[in-house]
N, C-alpha and C positions, 0 to 999 in steps of 0.2 A: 486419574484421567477425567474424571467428572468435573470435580473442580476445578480442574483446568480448562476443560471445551466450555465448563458457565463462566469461567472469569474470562476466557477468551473472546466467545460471544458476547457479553456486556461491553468489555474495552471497544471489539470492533464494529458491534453495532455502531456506539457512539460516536466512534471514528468515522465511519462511512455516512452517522448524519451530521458532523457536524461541517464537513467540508461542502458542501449544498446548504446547510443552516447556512453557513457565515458566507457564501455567495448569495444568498435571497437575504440577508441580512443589509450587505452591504450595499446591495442593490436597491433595497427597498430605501436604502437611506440618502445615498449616494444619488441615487438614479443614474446610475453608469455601469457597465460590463467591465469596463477598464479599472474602475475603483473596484470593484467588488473583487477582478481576478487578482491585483496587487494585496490584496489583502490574504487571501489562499494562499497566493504564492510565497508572502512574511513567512506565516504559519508550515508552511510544508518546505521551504527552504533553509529554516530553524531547525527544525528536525533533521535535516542533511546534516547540517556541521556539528548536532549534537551525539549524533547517533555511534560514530568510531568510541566516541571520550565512553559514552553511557555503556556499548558492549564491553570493552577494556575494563572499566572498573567493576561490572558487574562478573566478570570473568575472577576478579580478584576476591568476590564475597565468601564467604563461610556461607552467608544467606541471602544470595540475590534477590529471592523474594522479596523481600523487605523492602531492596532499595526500587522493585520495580512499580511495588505497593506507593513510594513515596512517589514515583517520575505519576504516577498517574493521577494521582490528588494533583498535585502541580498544575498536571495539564489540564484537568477538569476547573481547577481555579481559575486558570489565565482563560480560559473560553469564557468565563462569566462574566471576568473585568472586562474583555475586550466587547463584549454584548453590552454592557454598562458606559464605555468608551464609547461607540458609536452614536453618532449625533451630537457629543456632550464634547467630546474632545476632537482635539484640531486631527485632521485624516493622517497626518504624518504622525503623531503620538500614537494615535493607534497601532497603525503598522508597526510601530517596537515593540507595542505587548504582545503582540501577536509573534514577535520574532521572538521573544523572551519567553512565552507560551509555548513555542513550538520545540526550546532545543530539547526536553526529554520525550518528543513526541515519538521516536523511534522504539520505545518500550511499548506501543500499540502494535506493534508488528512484529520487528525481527526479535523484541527485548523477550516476548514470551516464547518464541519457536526455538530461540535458544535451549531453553531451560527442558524441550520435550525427552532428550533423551536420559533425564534423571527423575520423570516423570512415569515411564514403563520400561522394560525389560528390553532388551535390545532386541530379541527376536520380533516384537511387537513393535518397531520402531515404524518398518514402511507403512502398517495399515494406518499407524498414529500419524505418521506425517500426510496421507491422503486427508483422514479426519482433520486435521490443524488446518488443511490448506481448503476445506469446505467450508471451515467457518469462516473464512474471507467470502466463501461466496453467499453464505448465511448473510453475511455481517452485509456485504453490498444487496444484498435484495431488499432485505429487513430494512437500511438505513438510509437511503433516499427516499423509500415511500413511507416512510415516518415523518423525515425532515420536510416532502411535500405534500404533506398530509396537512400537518401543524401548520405548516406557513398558511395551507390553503384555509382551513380552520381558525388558528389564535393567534396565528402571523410568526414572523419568521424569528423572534424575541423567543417566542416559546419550544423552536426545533431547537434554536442553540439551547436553552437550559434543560431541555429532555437529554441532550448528547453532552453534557459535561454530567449532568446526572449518572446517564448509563455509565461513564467512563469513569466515573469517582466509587459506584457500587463495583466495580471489578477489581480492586484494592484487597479487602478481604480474601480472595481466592489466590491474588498474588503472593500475600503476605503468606500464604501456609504451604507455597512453595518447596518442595521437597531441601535443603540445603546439600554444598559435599561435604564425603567424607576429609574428617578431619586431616587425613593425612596430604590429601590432594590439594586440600585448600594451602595445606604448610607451604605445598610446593611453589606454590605462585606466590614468590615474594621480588619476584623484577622487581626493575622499575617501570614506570608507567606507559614513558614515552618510549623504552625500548619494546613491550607489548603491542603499543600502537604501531610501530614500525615492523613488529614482527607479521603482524595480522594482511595490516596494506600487502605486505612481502610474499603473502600465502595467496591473496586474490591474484595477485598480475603472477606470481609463476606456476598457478598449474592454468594450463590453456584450458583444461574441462571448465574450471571454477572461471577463469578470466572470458573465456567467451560466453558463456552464459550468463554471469553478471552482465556483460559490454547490452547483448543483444535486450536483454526484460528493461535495462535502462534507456532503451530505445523506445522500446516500444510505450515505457511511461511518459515518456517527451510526449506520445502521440494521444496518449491517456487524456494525459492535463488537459489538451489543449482542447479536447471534448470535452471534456468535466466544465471547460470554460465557458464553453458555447451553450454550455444546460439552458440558464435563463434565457437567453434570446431566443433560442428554440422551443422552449416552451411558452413565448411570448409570441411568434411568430407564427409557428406552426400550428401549437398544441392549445394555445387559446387563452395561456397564464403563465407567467416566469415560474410558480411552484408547479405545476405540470411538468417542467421538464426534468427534474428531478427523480419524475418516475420511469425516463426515458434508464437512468441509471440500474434500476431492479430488472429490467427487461435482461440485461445484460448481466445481470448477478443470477437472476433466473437461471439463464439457458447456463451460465459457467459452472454450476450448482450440480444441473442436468448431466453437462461434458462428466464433468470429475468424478458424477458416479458411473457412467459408463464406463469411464478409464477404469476406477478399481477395480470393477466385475472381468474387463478386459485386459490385464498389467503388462502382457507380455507382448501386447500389439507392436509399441514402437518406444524405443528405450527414451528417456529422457530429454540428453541430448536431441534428439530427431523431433520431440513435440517443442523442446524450444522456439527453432526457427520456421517450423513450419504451421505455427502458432501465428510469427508473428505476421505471416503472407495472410492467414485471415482474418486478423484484425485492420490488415490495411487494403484489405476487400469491401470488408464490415464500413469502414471512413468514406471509403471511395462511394459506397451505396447512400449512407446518410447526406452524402453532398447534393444527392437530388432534393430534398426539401420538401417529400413528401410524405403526407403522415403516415401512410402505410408502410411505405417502402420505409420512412423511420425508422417505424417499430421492427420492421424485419433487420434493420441494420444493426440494431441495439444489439438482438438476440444473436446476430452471429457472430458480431464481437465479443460476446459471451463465450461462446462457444472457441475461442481461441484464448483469451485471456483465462480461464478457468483451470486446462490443463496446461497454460504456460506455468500460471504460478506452483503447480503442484510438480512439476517435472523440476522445480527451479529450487525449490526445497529437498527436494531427493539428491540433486547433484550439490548443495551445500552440505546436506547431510554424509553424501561418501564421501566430501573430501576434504572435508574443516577437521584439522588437527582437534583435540574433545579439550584442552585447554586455552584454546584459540574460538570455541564453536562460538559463544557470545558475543563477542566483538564480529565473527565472521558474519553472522547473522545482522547483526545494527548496522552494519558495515555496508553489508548488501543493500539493507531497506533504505539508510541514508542516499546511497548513491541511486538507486530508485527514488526515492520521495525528490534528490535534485534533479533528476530529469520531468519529473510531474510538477513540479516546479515553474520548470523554466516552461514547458510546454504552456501552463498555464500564465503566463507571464507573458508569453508571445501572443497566444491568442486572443488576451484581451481587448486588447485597441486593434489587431486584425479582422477581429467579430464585427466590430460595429461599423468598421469597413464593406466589408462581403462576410458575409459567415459562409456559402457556401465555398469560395476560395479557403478559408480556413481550416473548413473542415477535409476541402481535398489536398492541400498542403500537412495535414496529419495522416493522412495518407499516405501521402508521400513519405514522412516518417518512419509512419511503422513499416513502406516496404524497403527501407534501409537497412533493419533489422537482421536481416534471414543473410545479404553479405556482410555485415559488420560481424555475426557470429561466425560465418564460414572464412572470414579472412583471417583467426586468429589460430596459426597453426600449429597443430598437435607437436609435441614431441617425437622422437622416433621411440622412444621405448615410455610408453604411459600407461595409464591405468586402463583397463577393458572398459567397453563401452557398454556396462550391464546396468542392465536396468533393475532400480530399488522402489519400484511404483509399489502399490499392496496387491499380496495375495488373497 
């Protein structure tokens, strides 16, 4: 488990600075909110369409490790060409490396959480999935105010090669990945595309796993479209486009905070229930930061934290009771794909709406995320389903 929360935390730090690097990157080169958000949205809508293929085959390994050790060098390489690309090559050639960069980017997220429950003992599985889902909030505190650290320091050249950096050093921890048992592994000899179809099949029919996917890819629409607005608001508000990047930690801060109250607290409110009622205050948190003011800001950051924290950790718990254990990989890539395309387009909207109004924008993400909380409650239970028990840690 050590070696896994280090190789987790290096991957995700790098992850969470390099999407702020290559936004103050592309800014800085571009001089545009628009170019810079097309460029993220390459890179994290790559990793959407890669993410099914990479859990499916990783599901089929003797030693997943291995192949997650290679998706990470990959992606740490194509962040350097595309830093080397910028300025030098035409804006649309870029945008490919970045989409050629991004399809194994799904192994920074769902590719490791897969792999946790052949990492400890099943009874130890809830407190480990609370710990897994902290280093996202590790990883977003730590990796904006690196990335706006750097920019503000040795300029935004040097955040990107610190975050392909972190993400090529967590290889090593991948590659010593526990493997399965041989006999398990014999079993998976489908074929490919009938595993991909099996996996798709197990999201849309159980309503626990399908609404809760539906509603966190919601509320990533409403992500992005913040994640967009960083540079202008730390150019507007905050004094400097790297400045806003720290608006990001605020909110990895207090999500850090939530998640440890939730484990000391597990039996408060099951899973399902912090889902949706997660995502009402992240589109509180929206509606707050649409004033434009630095205070109020910073307090907006922090209570979007405080919803996106224990969304994600409730969201792993419910993948965890319900992904079939040779399905779990793909079910995992699967999820973070279809999140990373909502963070996607969010961000993709919001670009050229930023430089429009940013506060329209940011209360238009608002409005997003309060779409969340009935998009999860519209998708209805079965009559005979599984108990609504909560796997938070004891």
């Amino acid at each position: 488990m050590a070696s896994y929360a280090l190789g987790t935390v290096m991957a995700r730090v790098g992850d969470e600075a390099s999407g702020p690097a290559l936004m103050l990157a592309g800014y800085a080169v571009a001089g545009s909110a628009a170019e810079a958000s097309v460029l993220l949205a390459g890179i994290t809508a790559a990793a959407a369409a890669g993410g099914p293929v990479l859990g499916a085959v990783l599901d089929r390994q003797r030693r997943p490790g291995r192949l997650l050790a290679a998706a990470l060098v990959l992606y740490a390489i194509g962040l350097a060409v595309i830093l080397v690309g910028l300025g030098r090559l035409p804006f649309a050639v870029t945008v490919l490396i970045a989409v050629l960069t991004g399809l194994p980017g799904s192994a920074l997220s769902g590719g490791w959480t897969g792999q946790l429950p052949r990492v400890v003992p099943a009874e130890r599985l809830s407190r480990a999935n609370a710990l897994d889902a902290m280093t996202f909030g590790m990883a977003g505190l730590a990796g904006p105010v690196l990335a706006g650290g750097l920019a503000q320091t040795l300029g935004a050249s040097a955040a990107v090669v610190v975050s392909a950096a972190l993400i090529g050093s967590a290889a090593p921890a991948a590659w010593m990945l526990p493997g399965r048992p041989v006999r398990a592994w014999d079993a998976r000899r489908g074929s490919l595309t009938g595993d991909l179809a099996a996996g798709m099949r197990v999201i849309a029919g159980k309503p626990r796993l399908a609404r809760a996917t539906l509603a966190s890819v919601v509320c990533c629409v409403a992500q992005g479209m913040l994640t967009a607005c960083v540079p202008l608001l730390g150019d507007r508000v905050l004094g400097g486009p790297g400045r806003g990047a720290l608006l990001l930690s605020c909110a990895a801060a207090s999500a850090l905070v939530a998640n440890a109250v939730l484990a000391r607290f597990p039996q408060t409110l099951t899973p399902d229930s912090i889902i949706w009622g997660a995502a009402l205050v992240q589109a509180a948190a929206l509606a707050l930061a649409a004033t434009g003011r630095p205070a109020v800001l910073f307090l907006a950051l922090l209570l979007a934290g405080i919803g996106e924290g224990p969304q994600l950790t409730a969201l792993f718990a419910v993948r965890h009771r319900e992904a079939p254990e040779h399905l779990r990989g793909q079910i995992f890539t699967t999820g973070a794909s279809l999140k990373i395309t909502g963070f996607a387009s969010g961000a993709a909207i919001a670009g050229p709406l930023a430089t429009w109004s940013l506060p329209a924008t940011l209360a238009t993400a608002a409005g997003v995320a309060a779409l969340a909380a009935p998009a999860f409650l519209a998708v209805p239970l079965d009559a005979v389903g599984l108990p609504e028990e909560s796997v938070l840690p004891d």
